[in-house]
C-alpha positions as CSV (number, residue, x, y, z in Angstrom):
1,X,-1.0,-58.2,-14.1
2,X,1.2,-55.0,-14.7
3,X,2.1,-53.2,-12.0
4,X,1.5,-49.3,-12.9
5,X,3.4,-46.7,-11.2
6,X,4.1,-42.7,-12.0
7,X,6.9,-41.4,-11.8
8,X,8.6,-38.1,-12.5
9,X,10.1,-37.8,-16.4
10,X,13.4,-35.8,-14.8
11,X,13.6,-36.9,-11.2
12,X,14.2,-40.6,-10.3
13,X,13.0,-41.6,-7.0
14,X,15.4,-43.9,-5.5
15,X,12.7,-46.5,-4.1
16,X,10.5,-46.7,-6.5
17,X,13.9,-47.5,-9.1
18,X,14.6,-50.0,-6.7
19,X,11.3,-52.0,-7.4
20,X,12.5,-51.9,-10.4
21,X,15.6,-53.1,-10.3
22,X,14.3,-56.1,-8.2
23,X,12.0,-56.9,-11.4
24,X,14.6,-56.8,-13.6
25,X,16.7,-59.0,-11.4
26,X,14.1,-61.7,-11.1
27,X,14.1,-61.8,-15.2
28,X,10.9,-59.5,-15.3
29,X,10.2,-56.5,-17.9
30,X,9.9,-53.2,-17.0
31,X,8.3,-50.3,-19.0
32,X,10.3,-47.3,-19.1
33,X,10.1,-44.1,-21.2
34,X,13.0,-43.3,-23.2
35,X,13.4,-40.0,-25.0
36,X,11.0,-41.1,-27.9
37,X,8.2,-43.7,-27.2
38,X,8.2,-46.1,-24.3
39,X,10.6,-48.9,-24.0
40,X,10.6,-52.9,-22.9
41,X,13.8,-53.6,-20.1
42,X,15.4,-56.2,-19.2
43,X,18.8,-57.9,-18.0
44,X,20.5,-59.0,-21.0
45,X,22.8,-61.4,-19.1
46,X,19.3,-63.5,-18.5
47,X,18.4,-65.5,-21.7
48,X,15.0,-66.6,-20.2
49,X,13.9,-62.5,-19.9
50,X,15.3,-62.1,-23.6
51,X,12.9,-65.3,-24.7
52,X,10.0,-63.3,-22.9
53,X,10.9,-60.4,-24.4
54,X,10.7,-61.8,-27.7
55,X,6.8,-63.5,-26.6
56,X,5.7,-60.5,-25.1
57,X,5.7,-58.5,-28.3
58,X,5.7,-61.6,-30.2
59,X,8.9,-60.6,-32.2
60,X,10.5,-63.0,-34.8
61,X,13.7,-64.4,-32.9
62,X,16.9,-63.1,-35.2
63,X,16.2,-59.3,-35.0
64,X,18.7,-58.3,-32.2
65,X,17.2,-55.8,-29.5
66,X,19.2,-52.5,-28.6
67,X,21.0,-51.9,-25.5
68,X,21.1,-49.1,-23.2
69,X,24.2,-48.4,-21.2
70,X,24.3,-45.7,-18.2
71,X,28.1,-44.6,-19.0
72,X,30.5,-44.7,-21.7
73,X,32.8,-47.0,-19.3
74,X,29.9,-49.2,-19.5
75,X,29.7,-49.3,-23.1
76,X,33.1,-50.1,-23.6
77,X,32.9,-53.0,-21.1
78,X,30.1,-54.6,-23.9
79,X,31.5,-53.5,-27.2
80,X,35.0,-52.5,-28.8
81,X,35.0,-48.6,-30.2
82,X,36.9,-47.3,-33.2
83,X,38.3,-44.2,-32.9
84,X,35.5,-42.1,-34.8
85,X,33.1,-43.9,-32.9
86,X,34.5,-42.8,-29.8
87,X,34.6,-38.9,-31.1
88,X,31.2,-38.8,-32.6
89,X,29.6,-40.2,-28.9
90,X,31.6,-37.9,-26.7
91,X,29.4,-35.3,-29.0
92,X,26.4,-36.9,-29.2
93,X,25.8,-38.7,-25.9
94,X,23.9,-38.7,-23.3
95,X,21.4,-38.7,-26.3
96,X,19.4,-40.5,-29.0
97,X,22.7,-42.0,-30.8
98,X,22.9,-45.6,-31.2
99,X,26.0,-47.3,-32.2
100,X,26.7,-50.5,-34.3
101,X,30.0,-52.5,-32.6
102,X,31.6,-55.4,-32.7
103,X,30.8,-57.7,-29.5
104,X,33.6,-58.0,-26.3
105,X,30.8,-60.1,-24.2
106,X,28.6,-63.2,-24.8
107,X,24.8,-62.2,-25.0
108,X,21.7,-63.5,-26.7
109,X,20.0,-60.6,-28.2
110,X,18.1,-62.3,-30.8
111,X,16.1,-64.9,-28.7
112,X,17.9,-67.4,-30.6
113,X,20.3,-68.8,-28.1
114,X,23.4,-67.8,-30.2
115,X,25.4,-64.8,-28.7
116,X,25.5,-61.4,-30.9
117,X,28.7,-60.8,-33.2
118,X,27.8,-56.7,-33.2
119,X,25.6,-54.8,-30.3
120,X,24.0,-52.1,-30.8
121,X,23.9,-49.7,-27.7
122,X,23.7,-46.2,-26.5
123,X,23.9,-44.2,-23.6
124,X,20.5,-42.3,-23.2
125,X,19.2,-38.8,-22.2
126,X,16.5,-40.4,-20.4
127,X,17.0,-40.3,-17.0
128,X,14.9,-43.3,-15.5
129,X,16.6,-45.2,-18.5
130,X,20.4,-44.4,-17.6
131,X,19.6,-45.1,-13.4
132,X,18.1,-48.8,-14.4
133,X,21.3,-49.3,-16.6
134,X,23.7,-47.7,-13.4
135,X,21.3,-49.3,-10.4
136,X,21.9,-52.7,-12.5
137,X,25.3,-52.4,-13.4
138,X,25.0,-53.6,-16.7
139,X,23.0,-51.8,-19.6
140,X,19.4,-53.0,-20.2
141,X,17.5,-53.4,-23.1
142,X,15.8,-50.5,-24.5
143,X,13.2,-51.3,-27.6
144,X,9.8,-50.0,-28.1
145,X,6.7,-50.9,-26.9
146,X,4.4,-52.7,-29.4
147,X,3.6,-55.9,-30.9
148,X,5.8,-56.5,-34.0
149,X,4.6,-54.3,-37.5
150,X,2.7,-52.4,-34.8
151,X,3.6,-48.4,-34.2
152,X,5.6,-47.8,-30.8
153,X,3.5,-46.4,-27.6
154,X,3.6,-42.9,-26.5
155,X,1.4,-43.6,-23.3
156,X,0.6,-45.4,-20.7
157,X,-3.1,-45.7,-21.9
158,X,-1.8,-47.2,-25.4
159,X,0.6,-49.3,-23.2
160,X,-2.4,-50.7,-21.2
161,X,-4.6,-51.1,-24.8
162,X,-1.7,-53.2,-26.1
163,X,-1.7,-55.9,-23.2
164,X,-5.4,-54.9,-21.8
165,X,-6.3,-58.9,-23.2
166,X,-3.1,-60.9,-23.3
167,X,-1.9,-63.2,-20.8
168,X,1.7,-62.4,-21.1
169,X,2.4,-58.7,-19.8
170,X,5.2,-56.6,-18.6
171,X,6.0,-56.4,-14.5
172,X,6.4,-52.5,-14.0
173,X,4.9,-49.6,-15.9
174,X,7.3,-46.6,-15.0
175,X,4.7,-44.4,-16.1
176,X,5.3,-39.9,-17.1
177,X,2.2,-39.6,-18.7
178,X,2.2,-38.8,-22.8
179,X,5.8,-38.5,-24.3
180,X,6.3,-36.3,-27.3
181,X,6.3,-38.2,-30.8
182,X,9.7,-38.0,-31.5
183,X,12.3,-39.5,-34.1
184,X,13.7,-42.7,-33.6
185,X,17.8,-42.9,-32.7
186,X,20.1,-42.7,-35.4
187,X,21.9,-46.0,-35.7
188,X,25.5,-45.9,-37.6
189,X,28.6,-48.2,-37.5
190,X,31.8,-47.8,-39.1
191,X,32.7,-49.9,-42.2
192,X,36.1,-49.7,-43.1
193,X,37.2,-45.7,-42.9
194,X,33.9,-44.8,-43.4
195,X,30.8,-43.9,-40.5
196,X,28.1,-45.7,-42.2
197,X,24.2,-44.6,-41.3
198,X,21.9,-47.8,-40.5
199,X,19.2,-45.6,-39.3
200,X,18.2,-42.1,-40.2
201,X,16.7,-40.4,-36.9
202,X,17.3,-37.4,-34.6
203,X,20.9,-36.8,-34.8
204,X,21.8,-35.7,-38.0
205,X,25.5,-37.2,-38.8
């Protein structure tokens, strides 16, 4: 059964983040809003929590998830930057910018046991997003939540609708009430010389 708990949008309240962080460590899911819809975390190192991540919104295994990182030191532990990728997030982020980049760790982010050749990651605005990310010490997984085809969920009442009958369910619902329909993040990478646009979303590039 998920556990539902509210929390403050802007203020993270150090025990309550460290429930969560002692979900995430035991390869459970936690609910957390990002700057758009709600999001599904988890520790990325853990390929059991990816697989369930994949069941739980019963997601075709192949279609990597998105990280989340709380600092650009972080980032650059998980991915190698280009130069223009390195200018454009020292503009954009903390914000809803995600980047395309080629791989410096091992991790399954596909459910399919094979480690990614490119992550996309970002480092948020959200604030209970970055403190999982920093309490962790790794970046998390950040994608919406719904079933797969389905429209992402902008509150906890929609969150509770989506899993009200299913067996498999989240762990945590960090919970700030209705967020604001927002854009999705832009997603680019850089082919060649170029900054190429994956994504059209909030940041205009």
């Amino acid at each position: 059964m998920m556990k539902i708990i509210k929390v403050n949008k802007y203020r993270v309240n150090q025990k309550i983040l460290q429930q969560a962080l002692e979900v995430l460590r035991t390869g459970g899911v936690v609910v957390h809003p990002s700057e758009s819809s709600y999001g599904l975390a988890v520790d990325p190192r853990n390929s059991s929590a990816i697989k369930r991540l994949f069941r739980l919104k019963r997601r075709s295994s192949g279609k990597p998830v998105l990280l989340a990182a709380a600092s650009i030191d972080q980032v650059e532990d998980i991915v190698r930057l280009s130069t223009s990728l390195k200018r454009l997030i020292k503009q954009h982020w903390p914000g809803p910018l995600t980047i395309v980049a080629p791989a410096k760790r091992r991790l399954d982010l596909t459910g399919t046991g094979r480690p990614a050749v490119q992550i996309a990651i970002r480092v948020p605005a959200a604030a209970w997003l970055r403190a999982l990310a920093k309490g962790l010490g790794y970046p998390v997984t950040s994608t919406s939540v719904n079933l797969a085809g389905q429209p992402p969920a902008y509150s906890p009442r929609e969150i509770r609708q989506i899993f009200s009958e299913k067996k498999l369910q989240p762990d945590l619902l960090l919970a700030v009430g209705t967020l604001p329909h927002r854009s999705p993040t832009t997603i680019i990478c850089q082919k060649g010389q170029k900054i190429k646009i994956l994504r059209p979303g909030t940041i205009k590039i």
